[in-house]
DRENKOLVEX-507693 format. One record per residue (C-alpha): residue number from 1; residue in one letter; x, y, z. Coordinates in Angstrom, 2 decimals, padded with zeros to 5 digits. Example, Ala and Ser with C-alpha at 12.3 -4.5 7.8 and 13.67 -1.06 7.14 Angstrom:
<recs>
<rec resi="1" resn="A" u="012.30" v="-004.50" w="007.80"/>
<rec resi="2" resn="S" u="013.67" v="-001.06" w="007.14"/>
</recs>
This chain:
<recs>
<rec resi="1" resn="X" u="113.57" v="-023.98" w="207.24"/>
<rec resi="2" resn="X" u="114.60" v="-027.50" w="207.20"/>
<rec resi="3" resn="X" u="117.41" v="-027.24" w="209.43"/>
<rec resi="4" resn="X" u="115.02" v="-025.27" w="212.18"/>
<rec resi="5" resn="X" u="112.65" v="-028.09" w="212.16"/>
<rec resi="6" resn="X" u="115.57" v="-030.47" w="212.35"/>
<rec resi="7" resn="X" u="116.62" v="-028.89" w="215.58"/>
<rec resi="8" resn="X" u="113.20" v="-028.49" w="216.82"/>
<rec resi="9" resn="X" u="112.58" v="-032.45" w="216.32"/>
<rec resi="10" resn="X" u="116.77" v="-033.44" w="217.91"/>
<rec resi="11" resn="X" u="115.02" v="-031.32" w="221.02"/>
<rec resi="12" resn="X" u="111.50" v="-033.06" w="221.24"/>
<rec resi="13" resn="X" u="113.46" v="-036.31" w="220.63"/>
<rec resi="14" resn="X" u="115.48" v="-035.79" w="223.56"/>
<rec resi="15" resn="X" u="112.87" v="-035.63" w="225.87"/>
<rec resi="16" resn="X" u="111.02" v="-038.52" w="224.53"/>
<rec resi="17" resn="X" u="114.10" v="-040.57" w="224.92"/>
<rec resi="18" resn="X" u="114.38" v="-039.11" w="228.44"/>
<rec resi="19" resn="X" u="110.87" v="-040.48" w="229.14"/>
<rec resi="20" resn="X" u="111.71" v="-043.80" w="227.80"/>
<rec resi="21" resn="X" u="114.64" v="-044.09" w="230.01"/>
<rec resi="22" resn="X" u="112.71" v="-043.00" w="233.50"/>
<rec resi="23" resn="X" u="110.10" v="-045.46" w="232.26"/>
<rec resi="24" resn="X" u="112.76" v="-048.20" w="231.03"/>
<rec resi="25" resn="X" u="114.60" v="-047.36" w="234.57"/>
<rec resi="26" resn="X" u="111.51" v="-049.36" w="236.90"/>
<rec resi="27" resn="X" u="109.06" v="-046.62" w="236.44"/>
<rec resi="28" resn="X" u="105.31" v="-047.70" w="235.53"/>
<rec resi="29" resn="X" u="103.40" v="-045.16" w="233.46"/>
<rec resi="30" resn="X" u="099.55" v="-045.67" w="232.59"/>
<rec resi="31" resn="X" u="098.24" v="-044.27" w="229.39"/>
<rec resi="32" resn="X" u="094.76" v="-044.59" w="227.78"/>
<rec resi="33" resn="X" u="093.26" v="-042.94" w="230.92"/>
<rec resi="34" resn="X" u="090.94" v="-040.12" w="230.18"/>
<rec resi="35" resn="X" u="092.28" v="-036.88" w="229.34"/>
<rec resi="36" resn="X" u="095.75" v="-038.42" w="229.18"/>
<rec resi="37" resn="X" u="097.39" v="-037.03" w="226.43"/>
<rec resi="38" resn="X" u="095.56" v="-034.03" w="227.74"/>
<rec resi="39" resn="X" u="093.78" v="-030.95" w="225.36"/>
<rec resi="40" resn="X" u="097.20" v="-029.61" w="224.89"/>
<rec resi="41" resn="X" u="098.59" v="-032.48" w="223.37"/>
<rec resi="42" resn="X" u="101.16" v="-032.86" w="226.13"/>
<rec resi="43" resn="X" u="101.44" v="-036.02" w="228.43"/>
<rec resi="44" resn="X" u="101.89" v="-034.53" w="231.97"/>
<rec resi="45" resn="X" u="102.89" v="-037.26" w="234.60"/>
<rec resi="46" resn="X" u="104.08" v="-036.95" w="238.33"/>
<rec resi="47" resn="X" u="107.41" v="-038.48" w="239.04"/>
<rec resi="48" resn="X" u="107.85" v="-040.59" w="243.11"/>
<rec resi="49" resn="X" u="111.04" v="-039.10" w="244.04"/>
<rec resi="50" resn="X" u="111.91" v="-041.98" w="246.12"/>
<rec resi="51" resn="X" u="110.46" v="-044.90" w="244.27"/>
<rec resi="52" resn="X" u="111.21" v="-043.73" w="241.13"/>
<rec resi="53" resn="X" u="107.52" v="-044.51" w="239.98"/>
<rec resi="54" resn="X" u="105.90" v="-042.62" w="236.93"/>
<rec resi="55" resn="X" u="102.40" v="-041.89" w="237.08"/>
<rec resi="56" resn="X" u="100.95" v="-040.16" w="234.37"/>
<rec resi="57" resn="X" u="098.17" v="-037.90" w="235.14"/>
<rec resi="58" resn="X" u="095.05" v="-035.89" w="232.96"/>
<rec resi="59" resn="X" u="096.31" v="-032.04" w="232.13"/>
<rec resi="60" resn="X" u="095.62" v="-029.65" w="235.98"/>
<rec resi="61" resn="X" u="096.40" v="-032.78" w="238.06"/>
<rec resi="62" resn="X" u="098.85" v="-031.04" w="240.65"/>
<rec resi="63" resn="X" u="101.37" v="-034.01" w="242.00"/>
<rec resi="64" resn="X" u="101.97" v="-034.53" w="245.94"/>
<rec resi="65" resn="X" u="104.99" v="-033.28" w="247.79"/>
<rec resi="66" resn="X" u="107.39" v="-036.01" w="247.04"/>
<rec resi="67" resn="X" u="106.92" v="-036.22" w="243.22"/>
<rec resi="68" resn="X" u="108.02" v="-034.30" w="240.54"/>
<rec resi="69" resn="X" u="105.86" v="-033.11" w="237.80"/>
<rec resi="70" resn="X" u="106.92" v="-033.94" w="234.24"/>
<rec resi="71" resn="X" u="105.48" v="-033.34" w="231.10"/>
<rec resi="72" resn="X" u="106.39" v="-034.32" w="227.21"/>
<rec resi="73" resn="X" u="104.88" v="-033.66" w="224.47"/>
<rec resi="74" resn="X" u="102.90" v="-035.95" w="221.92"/>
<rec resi="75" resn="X" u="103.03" v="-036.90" w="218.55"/>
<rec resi="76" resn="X" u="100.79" v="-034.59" w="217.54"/>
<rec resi="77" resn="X" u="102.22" v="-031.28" w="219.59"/>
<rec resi="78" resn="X" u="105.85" v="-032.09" w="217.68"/>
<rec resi="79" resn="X" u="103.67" v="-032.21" w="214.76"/>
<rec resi="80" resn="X" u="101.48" v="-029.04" w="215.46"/>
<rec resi="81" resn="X" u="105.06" v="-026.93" w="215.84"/>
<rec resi="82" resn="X" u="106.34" v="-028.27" w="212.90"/>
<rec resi="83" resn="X" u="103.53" v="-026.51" w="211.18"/>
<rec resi="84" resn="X" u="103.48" v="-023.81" w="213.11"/>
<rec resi="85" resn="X" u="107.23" v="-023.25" w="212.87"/>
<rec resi="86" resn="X" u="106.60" v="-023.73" w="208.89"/>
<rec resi="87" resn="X" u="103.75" v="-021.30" w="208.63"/>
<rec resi="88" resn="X" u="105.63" v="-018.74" w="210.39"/>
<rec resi="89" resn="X" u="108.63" v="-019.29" w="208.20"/>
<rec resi="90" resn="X" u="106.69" v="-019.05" w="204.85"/>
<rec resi="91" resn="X" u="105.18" v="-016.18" w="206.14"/>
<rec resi="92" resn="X" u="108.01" v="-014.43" w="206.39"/>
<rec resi="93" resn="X" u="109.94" v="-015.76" w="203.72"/>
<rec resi="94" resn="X" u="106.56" v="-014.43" w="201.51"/>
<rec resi="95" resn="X" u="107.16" v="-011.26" w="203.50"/>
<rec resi="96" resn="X" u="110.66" v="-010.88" w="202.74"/>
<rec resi="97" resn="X" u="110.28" v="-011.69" w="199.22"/>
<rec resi="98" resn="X" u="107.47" v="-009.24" w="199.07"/>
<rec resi="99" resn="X" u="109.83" v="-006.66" w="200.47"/>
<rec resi="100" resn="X" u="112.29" v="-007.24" w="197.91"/>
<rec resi="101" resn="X" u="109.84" v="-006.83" w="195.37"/>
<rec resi="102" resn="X" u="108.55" v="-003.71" w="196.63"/>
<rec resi="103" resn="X" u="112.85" v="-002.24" w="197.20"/>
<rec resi="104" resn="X" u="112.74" v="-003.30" w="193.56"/>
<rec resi="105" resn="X" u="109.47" v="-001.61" w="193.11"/>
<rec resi="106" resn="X" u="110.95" v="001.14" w="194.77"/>
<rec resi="107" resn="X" u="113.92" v="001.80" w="193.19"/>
<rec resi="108" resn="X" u="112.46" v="001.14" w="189.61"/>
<rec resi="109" resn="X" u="109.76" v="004.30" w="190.69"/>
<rec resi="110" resn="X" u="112.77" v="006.08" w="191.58"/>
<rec resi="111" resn="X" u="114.47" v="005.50" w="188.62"/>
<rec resi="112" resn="X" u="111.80" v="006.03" w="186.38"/>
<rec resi="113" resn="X" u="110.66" v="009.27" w="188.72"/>
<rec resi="114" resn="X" u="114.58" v="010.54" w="187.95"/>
<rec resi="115" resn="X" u="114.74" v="009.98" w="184.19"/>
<rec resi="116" resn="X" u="111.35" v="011.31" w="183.68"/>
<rec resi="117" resn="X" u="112.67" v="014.89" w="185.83"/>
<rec resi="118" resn="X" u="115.71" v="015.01" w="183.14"/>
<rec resi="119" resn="X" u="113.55" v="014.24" w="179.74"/>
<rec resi="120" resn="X" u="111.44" v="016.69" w="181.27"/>
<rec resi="121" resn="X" u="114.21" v="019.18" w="182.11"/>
<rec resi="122" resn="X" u="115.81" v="018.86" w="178.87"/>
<rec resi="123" resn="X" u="112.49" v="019.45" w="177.04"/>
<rec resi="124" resn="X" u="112.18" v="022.62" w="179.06"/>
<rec resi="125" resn="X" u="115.99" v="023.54" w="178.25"/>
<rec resi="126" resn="X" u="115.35" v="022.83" w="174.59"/>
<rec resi="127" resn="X" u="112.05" v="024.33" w="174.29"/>
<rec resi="128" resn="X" u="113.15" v="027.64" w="176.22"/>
<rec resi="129" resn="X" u="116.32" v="027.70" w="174.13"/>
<rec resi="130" resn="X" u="114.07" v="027.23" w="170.80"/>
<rec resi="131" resn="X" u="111.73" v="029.96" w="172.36"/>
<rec resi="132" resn="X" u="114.52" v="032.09" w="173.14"/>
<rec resi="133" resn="X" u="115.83" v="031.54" w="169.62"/>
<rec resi="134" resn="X" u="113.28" v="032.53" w="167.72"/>
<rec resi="135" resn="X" u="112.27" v="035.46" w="169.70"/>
<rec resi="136" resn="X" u="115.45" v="036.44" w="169.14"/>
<rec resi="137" resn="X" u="115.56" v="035.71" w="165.29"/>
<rec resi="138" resn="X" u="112.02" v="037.05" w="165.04"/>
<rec resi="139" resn="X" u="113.25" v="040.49" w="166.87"/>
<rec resi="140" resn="X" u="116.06" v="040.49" w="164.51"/>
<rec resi="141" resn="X" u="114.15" v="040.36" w="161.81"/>
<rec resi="142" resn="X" u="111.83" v="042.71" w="162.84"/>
<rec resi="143" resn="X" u="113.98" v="044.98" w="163.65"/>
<rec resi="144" resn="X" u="115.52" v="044.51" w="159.96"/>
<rec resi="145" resn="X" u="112.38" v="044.74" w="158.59"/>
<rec resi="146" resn="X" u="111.77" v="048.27" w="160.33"/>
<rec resi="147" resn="X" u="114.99" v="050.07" w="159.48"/>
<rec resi="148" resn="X" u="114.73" v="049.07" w="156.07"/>
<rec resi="149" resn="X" u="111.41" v="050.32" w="155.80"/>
<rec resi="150" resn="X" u="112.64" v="053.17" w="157.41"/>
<rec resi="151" resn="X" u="115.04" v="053.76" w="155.10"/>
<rec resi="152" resn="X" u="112.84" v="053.10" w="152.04"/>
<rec resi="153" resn="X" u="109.68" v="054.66" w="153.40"/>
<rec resi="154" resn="X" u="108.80" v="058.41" w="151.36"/>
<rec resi="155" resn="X" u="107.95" v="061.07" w="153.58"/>
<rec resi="156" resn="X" u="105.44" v="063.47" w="152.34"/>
<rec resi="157" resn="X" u="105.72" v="066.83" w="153.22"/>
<rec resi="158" resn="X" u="102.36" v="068.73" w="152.59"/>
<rec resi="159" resn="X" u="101.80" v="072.83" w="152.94"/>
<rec resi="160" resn="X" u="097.81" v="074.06" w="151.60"/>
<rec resi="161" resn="X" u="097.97" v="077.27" w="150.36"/>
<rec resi="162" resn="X" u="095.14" v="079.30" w="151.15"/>
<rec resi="163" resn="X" u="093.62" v="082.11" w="148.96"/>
<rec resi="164" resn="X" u="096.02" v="084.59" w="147.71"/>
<rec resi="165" resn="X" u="096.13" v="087.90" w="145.52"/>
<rec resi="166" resn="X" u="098.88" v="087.73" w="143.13"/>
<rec resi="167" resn="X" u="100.98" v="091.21" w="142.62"/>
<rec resi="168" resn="X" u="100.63" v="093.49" w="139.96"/>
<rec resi="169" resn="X" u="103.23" v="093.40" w="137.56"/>
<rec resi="170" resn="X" u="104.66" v="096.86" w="138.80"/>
<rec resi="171" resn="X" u="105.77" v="094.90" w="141.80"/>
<rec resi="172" resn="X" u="108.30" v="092.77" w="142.84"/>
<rec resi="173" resn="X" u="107.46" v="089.11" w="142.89"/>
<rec resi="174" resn="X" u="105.90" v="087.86" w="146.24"/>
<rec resi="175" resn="X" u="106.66" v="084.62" w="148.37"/>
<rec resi="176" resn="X" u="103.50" v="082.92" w="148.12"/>
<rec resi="177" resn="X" u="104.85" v="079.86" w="150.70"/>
<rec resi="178" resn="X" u="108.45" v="077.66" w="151.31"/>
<rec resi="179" resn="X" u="109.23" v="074.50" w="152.58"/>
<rec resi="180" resn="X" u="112.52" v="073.65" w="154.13"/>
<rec resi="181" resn="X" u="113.87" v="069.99" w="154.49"/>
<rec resi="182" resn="X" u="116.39" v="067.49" w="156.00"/>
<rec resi="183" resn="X" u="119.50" v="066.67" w="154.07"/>
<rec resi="184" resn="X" u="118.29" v="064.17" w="151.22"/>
<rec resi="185" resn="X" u="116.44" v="063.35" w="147.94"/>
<rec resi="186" resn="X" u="113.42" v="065.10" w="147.34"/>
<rec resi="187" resn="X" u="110.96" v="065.99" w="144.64"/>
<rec resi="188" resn="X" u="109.24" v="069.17" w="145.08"/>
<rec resi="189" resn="X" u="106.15" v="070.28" w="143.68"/>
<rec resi="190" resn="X" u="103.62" v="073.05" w="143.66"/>
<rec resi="191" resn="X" u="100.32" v="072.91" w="142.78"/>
<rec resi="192" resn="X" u="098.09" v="075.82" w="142.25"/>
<rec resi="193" resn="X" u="094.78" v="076.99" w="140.48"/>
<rec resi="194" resn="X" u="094.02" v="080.81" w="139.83"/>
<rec resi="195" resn="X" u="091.11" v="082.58" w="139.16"/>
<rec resi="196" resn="X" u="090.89" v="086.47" w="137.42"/>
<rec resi="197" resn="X" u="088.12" v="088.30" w="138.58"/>
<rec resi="198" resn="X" u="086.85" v="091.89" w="136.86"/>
<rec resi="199" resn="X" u="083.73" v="093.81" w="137.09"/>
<rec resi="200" resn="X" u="084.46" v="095.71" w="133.68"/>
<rec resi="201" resn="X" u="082.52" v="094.04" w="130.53"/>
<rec resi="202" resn="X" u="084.02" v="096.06" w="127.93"/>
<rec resi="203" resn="X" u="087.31" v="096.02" w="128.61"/>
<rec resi="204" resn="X" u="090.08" v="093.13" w="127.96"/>
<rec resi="205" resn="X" u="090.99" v="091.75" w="131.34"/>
<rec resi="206" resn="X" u="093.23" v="088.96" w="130.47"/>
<rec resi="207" resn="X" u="096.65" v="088.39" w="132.62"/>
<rec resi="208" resn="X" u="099.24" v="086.44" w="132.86"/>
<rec resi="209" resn="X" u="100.30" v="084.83" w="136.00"/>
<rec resi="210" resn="X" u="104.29" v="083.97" w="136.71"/>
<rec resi="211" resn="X" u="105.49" v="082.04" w="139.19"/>
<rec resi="212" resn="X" u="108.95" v="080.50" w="140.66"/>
<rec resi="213" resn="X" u="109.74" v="077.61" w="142.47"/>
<rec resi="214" resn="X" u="112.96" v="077.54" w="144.16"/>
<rec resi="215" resn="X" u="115.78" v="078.38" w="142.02"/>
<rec resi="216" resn="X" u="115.54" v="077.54" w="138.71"/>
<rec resi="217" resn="X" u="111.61" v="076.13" w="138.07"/>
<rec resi="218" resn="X" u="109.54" v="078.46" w="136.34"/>
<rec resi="219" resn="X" u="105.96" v="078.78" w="134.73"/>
<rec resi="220" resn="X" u="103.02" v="080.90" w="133.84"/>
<rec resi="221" resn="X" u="100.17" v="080.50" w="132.76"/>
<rec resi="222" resn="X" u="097.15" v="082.79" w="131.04"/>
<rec resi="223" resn="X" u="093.34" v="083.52" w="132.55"/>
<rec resi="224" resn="X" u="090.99" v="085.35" w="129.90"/>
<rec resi="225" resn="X" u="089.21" v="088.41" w="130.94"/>
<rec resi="226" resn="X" u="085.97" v="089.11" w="129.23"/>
<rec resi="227" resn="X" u="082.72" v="089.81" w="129.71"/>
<rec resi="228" resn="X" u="082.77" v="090.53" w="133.56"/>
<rec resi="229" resn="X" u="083.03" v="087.08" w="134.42"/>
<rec resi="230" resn="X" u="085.69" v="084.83" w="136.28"/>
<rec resi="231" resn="X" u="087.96" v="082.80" w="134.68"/>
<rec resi="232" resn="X" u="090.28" v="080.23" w="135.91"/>
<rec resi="233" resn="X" u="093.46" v="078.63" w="134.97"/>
<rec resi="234" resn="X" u="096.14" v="076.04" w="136.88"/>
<rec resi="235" resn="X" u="099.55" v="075.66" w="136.90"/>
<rec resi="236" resn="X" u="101.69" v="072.89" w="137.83"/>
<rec resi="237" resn="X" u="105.44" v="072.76" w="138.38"/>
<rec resi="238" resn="X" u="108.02" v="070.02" w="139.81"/>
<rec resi="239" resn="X" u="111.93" v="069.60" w="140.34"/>
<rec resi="240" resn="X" u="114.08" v="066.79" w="142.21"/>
<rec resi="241" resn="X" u="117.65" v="067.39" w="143.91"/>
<rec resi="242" resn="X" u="119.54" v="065.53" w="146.61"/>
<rec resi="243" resn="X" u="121.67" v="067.35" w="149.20"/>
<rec resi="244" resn="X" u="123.65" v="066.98" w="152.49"/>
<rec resi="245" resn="X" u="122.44" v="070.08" w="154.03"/>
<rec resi="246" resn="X" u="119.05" v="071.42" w="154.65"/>
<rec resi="247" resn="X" u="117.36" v="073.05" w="151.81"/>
<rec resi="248" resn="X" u="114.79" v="076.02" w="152.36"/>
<rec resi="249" resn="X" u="112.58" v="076.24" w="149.00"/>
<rec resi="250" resn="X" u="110.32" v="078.86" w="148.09"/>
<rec resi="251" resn="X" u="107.06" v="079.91" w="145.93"/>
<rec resi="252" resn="X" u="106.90" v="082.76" w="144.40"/>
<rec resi="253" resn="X" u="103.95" v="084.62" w="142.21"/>
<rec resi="254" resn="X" u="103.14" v="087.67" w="140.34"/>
<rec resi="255" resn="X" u="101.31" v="089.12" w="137.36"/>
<rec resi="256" resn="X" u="103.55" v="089.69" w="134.11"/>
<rec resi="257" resn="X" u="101.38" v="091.60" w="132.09"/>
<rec resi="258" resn="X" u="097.68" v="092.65" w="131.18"/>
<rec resi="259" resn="X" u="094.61" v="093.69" w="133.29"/>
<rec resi="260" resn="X" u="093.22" v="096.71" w="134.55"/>
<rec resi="261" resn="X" u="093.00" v="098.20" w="138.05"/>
<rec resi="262" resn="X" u="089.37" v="097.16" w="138.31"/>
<rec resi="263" resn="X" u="090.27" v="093.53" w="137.87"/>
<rec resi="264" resn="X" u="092.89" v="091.48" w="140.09"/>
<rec resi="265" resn="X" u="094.25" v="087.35" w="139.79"/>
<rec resi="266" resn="X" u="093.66" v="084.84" w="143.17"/>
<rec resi="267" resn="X" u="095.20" v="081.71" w="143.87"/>
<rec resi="268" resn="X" u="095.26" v="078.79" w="146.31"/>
<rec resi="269" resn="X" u="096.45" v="075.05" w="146.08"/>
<rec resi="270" resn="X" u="099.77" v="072.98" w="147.59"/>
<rec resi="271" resn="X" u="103.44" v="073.00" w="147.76"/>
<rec resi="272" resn="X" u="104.60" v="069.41" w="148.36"/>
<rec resi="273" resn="X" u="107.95" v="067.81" w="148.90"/>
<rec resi="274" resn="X" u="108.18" v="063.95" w="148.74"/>
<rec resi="275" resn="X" u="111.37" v="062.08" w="149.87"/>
<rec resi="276" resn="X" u="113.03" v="059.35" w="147.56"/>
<rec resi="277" resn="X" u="115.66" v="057.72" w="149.93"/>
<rec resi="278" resn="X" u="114.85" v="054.46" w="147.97"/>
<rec resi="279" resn="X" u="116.05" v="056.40" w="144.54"/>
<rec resi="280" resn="X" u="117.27" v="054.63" w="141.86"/>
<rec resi="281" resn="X" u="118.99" v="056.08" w="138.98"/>
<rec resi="282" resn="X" u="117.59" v="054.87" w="135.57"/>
<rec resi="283" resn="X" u="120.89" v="054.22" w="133.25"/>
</recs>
């Protein structure tokens, strides 16, 4: 700024001094007359081209056909560009520095902007890979969790035997019901409650009731028979095995001895076959 308004006040200078010199030269210039300097701070003047005289004039005087017009300014016009020429310049020297500020501005928003988009993006990664982790581990386990229940879970296998008439003695034994099942450990149990019926009061009516389950489980069991009135007796029987193969088991019932032809032996209840896949030996 300083050397602007240096230059600015070398060229004002140089037209003073050129003034001075016309006016040193012979030339006779009146000042103090009204509107001389004029409103524009400028001191206009009309120059005799042949006499050399300076006349200076009030601001719109037009000068005759053999003068020149001339004009320089004041004082107060150097001084009134001066500060023109300085407001301008702080202006934009505020300007530029209020530009900088804002690239600064700028590029600290940016840079904040881009590390804020990669916190955030990692955050995302992580959390998603966390996520993703755990599903996975909880899926696992899960899926653990299932096949080892699977493995340990009994299965019940259930068959209701409705009513029944056992066989007479005289005949062969009868298959009541049967189960079969997958390869395995199972225990298998049947579960039944008779009842001997006979209309004859004065006769002994007792039986006996035999019955088989699978191969080598056996029981019986006795029902009185007196008095023309129903009596009623259960029987329970259980065994376990494991095999690799399918097993078919059966029930099987009949009367062993005893009764009459006017009396007969009924029976309902369950077979049942649990799985033990979780069995454990007891040493």
């Amino acid at each position: 700024m300083a050397t602007s308004s240096h230059r600015f006040q070398t060229r004002i200078g140089t037209i003073v001094a050129a003034a001075m010199v016309l006016s040193f030269a012979g030339a006779t210039l009146a000042l103090g007359v009204v509107g001389i300097p004029g409103a524009d701070k400028l001191i206009h003047a009309c120059y005799q081209n042949m006499s050399g005289t300076l006349r200076a004039v009030p601001v719109g005087t037009a000068c005759s056909t053999q003068e020149t017009a001339l004009a320089w300014p004041t004082q107060a016009y150097v001084d009134g560009l001066v500060a023109t020429e300085a407001a301008a310049r702080s202006v934009a020297v505020a300007a530029e520095a209020a530009a900088r500020l804002q690239g600064d501005a700028n590029t600290i928003a940016a840079a904040k902007l881009y590390t804020d988009q990669q916190i955030a993006g990692n955050a995302t990664a992580t959390t998603t890979y966390i996520d993703q982790h755990d599903a996975t581990t909880l899926a696992a386990a899960q899926q653990y969790t299932n096949s080892q229940v699977a493995a340990n879970a009994s299965t019940v296998y259930s068959k209701r035997i409705d009513y029944f008439e056992v066989v007479d003695s005289d005949e062969p034994i009868a298959v009541i019901a049967q189960v079969t099942l997958p390869p395995g450990i199972y225990v298998v149990m049947a579960s039944l409650l008779f009842g001997n019926t006979a209309d004859l009061t004065a006769q002994d009516n007792s039986r006996v009731a035999f019955c088989e389950l699978g191969v080598y489980t056996t029981s019986h069991t006795f029902l009185g028979g007196f008095g023309g009135r129903e009596y009623i007796a259960s029987m329970t029987m259980q065994f376990a095995y494991s095999s690799e193969f399918p097993q078919t088991h059966e029930l099987r019932c009949k009367e062993l001895y005893g009764g009459t032809d006017r009396s007969y032996v009924s029976g309902q209840g369950y077979l049942i076959a649990i799985s033990a896949n979780n069995y454990v030996a007891i040493p």
